[in-house]
C-alpha positions as CSV (number, residue, x, y, z in Angstrom):
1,X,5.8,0.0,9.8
2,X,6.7,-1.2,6.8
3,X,5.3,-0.4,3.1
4,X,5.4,-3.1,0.5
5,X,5.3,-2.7,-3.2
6,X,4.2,-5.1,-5.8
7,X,3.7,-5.1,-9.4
8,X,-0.2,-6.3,-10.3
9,X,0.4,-9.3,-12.5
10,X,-3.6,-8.1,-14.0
11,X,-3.2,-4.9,-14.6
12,X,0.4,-4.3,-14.4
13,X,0.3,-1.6,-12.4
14,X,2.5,-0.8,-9.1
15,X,0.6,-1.2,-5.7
16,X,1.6,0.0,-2.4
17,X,0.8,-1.9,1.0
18,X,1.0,-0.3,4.3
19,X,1.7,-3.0,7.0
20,X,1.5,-2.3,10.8
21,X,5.1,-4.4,11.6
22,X,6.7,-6.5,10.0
23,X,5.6,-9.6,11.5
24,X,2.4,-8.8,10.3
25,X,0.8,-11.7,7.4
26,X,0.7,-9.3,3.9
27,X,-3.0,-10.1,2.5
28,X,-2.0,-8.2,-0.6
29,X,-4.8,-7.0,-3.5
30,X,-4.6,-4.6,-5.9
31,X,-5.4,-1.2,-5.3
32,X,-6.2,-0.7,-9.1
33,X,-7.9,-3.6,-10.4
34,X,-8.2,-5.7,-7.0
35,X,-6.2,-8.6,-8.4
36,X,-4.7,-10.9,-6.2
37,X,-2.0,-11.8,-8.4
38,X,1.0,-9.7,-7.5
39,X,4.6,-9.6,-7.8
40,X,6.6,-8.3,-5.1
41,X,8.9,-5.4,-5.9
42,X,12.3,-4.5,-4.3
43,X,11.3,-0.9,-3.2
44,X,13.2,2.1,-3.4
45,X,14.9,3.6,-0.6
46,X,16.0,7.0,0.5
47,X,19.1,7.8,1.7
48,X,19.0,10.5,4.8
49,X,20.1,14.3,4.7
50,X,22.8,15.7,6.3
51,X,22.1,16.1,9.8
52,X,19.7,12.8,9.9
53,X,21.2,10.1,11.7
54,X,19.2,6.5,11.4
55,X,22.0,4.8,13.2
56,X,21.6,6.9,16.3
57,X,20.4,4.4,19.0
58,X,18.9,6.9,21.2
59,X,16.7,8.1,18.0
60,X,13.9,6.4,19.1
61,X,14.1,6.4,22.8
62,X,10.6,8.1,22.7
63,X,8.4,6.6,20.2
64,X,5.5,4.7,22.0
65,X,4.8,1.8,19.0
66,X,1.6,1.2,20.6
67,X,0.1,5.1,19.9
68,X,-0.8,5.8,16.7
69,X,-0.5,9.1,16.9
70,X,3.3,9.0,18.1
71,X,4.5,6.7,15.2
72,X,2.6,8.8,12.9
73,X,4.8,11.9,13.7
74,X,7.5,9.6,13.4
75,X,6.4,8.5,10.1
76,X,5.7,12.3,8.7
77,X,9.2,13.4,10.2
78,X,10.9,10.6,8.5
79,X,9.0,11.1,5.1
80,X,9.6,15.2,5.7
81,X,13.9,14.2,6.3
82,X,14.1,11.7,3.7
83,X,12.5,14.0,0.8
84,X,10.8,11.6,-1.0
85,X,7.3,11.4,-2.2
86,X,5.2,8.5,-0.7
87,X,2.3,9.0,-2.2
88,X,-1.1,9.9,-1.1
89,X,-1.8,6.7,0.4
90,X,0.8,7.2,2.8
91,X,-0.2,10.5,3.9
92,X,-3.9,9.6,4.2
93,X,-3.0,6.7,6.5
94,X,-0.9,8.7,8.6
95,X,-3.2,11.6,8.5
96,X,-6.0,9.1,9.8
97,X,-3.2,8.2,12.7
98,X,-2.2,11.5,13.8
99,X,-6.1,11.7,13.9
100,X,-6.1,8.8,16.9
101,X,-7.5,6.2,14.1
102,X,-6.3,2.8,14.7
103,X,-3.8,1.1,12.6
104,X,-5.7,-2.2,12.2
105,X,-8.8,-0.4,11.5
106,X,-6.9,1.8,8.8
107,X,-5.5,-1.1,6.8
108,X,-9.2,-3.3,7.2
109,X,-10.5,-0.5,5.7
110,X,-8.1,-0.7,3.0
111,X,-8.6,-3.9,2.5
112,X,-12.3,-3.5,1.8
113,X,-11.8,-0.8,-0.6
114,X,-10.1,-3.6,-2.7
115,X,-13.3,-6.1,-2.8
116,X,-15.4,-3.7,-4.3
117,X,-13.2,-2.4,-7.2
118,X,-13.1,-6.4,-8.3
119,X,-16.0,-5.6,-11.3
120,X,-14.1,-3.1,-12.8
């Protein structure tokens, strides 16, 4: 589950996009001004703790990709081990996961938040 950033050619201002794989089509807008018009950035990356090993093949044996709430507590334990800040975007979207909401539905959702902020 991937999270894109871009830099709003409009507004300037740094947008995150949640996406549900990474085959997943990017319809990208604004969350600011609702522009269109972005730049993609070459996000930041965190680097593990001691103890946290990413390369472990077995790490994620158990994950079930197709429940939401499962890769949610994935996503919370990675955010929780890597340290980083992820902004409140991230943590409502897994907070609606954990809750059972669908991932599709989440990011629609999203995505209709950024046609009505188009006037501003």
């Amino acid at each position: 589950m991937p999270i894109y950033e871009y830099r709003c050619l409009a507004c300037k201002r740094r947008t995150s996009v949640f996406v549900r794989s990474v085959t997943s089509s990017v319809a990208a807008r604004c969350e600011h001004c609702g522009s269109a018009r972005l730049s993609r950035l070459i996000s930041r990356f965190a680097t593990p703790r001691a103890g946290l090993n990413l390369n472990d093949a077995g790490a994620m044996d158990d994950l079930d990709e197709n429940d939401p709430r499962a890769v949610a507590r994935w996503a919370r334990e990675m955010k929780d081990e890597m340290g980083d800040d992820l902004g409140p975007e991230f943590d409502d979207m897994i907070t609606r996961m954990e809750s059972g909401e669908d991932p599709e539905a989440i990011m629609s959702d999203a995505t209709d938040s950024f046609a009505g902020d188009e006037d501003i």
